[in-house]
C-alpha positions in Angstrom: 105.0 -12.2 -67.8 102.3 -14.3 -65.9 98.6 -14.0 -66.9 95.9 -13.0 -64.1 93.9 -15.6 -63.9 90.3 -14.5 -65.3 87.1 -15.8 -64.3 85.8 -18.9 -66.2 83.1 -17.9 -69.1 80.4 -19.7 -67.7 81.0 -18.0 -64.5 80.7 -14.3 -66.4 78.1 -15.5 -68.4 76.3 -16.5 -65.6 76.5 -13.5 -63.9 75.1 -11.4 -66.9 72.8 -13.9 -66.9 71.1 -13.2 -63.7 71.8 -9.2 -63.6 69.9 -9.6 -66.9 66.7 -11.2 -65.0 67.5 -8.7 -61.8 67.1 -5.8 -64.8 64.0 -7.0 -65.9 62.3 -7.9 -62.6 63.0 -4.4 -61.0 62.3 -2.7 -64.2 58.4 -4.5 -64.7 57.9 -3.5 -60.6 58.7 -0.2 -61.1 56.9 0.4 -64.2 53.9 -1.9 -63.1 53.5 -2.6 -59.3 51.4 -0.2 -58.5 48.8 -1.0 -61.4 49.3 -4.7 -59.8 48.3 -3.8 -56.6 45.6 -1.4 -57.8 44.6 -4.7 -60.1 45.0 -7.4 -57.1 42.7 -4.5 -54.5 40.1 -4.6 -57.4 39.8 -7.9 -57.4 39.0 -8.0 -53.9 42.1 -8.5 -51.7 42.8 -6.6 -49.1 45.8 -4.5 -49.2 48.3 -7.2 -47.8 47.1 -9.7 -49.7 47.2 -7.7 -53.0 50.8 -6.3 -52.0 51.4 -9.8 -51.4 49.8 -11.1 -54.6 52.6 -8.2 -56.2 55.4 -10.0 -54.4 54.3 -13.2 -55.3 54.2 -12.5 -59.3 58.0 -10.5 -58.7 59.0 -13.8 -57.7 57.8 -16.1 -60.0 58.5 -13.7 -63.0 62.3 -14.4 -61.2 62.1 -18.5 -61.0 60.6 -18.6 -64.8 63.4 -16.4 -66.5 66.3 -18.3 -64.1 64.2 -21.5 -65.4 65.1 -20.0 -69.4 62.2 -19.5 -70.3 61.7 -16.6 -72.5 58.8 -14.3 -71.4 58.0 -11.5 -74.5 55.3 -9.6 -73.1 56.4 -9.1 -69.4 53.3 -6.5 -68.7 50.7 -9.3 -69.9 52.5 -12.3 -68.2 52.5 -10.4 -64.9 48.8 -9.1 -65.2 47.7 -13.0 -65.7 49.7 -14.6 -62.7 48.1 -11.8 -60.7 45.0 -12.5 -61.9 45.5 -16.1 -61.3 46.5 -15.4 -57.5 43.6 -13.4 -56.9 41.4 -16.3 -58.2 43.8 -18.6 -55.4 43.2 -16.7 -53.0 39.5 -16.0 -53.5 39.4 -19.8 -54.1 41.1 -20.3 -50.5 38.7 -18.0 -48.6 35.9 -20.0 -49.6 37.3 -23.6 -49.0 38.2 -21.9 -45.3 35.1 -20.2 -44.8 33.0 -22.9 -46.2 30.6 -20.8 -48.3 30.6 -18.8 -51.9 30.4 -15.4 -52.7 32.8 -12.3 -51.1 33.4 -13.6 -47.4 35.9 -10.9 -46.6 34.9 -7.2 -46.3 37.7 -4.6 -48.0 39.2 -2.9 -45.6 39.1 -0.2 -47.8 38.9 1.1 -51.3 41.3 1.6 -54.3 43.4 4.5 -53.6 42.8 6.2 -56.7 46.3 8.6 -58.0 46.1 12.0 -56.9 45.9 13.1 -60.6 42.8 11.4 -60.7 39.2 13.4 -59.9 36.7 12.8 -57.1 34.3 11.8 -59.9 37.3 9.3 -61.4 37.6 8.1 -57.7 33.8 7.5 -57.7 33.4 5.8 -60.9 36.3 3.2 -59.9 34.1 2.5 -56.6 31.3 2.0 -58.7 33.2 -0.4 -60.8 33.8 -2.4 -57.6 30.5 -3.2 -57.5 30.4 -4.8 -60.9 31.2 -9.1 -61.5 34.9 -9.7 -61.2 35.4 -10.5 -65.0 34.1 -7.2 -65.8 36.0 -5.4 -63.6 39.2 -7.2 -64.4 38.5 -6.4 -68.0 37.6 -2.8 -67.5 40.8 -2.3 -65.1 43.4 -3.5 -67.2 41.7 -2.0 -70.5 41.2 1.8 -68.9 43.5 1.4 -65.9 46.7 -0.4 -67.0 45.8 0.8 -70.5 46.2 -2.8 -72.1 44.9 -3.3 -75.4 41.9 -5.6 -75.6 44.2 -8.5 -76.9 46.9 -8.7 -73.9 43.3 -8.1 -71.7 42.3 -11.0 -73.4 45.3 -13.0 -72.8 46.0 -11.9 -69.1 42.4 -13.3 -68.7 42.8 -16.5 -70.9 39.9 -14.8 -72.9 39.5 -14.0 -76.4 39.9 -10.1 -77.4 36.7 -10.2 -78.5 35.4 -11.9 -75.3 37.1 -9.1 -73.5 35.5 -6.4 -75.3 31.9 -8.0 -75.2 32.9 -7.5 -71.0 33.6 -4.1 -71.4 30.9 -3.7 -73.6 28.4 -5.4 -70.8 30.1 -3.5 -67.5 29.9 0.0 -69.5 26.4 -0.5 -70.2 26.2 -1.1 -66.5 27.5 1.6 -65.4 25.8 4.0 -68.0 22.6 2.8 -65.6 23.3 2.9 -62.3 25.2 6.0 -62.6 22.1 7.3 -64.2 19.9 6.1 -61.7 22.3 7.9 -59.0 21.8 11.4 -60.9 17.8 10.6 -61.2 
C-alpha cells in the first residue's frame, strides 16, 4: 500500500497562515470600515480619498501581519494609520497647493446612519466645524465608541490629553449651539 503524498508542513502551515490574516482583515473591515470612512470624511477627505484612506489601512493591516508582527488591538491600530493618512494627505494638499489651512472644499457631509436623528445629523455638522484634534477625539470617543485610552493611542496622545479635547470641543459646542437657539 503506497502513501499519497501530503503536502509539506510548511506549505499547510503557510496556508493557515495567510487565511488567518485574510480572517482578520475582512473581519476588522466589516466590523469597522464604515466608522473609517465616517472617521477619514471627518477629517476632511473627500469621499474617495477617505474610501481610499479605508483601502489603504486594509492593506497595510495585510503587509504588517504577513510581515509577523502581532497587532492586539486591531480597532486601535486601524483608527491610528487612518488618522495618520488623513494627516498625509492633508499634508500633500498643502505642499501642492502651496498654502496652509483646508484648500479643498467637502464635497459633501458625513452621511450620518439612518438610525441617527436630524438633530444627531446636525450636531455631527457642527462638529465639522471644530479643530481636527477635537473632532478626531470626539469621533472616535462618541462615534466609534473607543474608550478614552485607545482614543488616546490612535492619536499618539495621552488618555488624559484626549479627554482634556473632548472636554474643550464639548464646551464648544455647548456655545455655539446655544448661540444657534438664541
Amino acid at each position: 500500500m503506497t502513501e499519497e503524498p501530503s503536502r509539506p508542513i510548511e506549505v499547510t502551515a503557510r496556508a493557515d497562515l495567510e487565511q488567518e490574516r485574510e480572517r482578520r482583515v475582512l473581519s476588522l473591515h466589516d466590523r469597522r470600515g464604515q466608522d473609517l470612512y465616517g472617521f477619514a470624511l471627518g477629517l476632511g477627505l473627500l469621499d474617495e480619498e477617505a474610501a481610499d484612506a479605508v483601502q489603504e489601512t486594509m492593506l497595510r493591516l495585510w503587509r504588517e501581519l504577513a510581515s509577523g508582527k502581532d497587532v492586539r488591538d486591531l480597532d486601535a491600530w486601524a483608527f491610528r494609520t487612518t488618522y495618520h493618512l488623513v494627516v498625509d494627505q492633508h499634508r500633500l494638499r498643502r505642499r501642492l497647493a502651496g498654502s496652509l489651512g483646508r484648500l479643498a472644499a467637502r464635497s459633501g457631509d458625513y452621511a450620518a446612519d439612518p438610525a441617527d436623528s436630524a438633530d444627531a445629523a446636525a450636531l455631527w455638522q457642527t462638529i465639522d466645524g471644530l479643530p481636527e484634534r477635537q473632532r478626531a477625539v470626539l469621533y472616535l470617543r462618541y462615534r466609534a465608541d473607543l474608550p478614552f485610552d485607545r482614543v488616546g493611542f490612535v492619536l499618539g496622545i495621552t488618555s488624559s490629553a484626549a479627554r482634556s479635547h473632548a472636554t474643550n470641543a464639548l464646551a464648544t459646542l455647548r456655545r455655539r449651539l446655544g448661540q444657534e437657539e438664541s
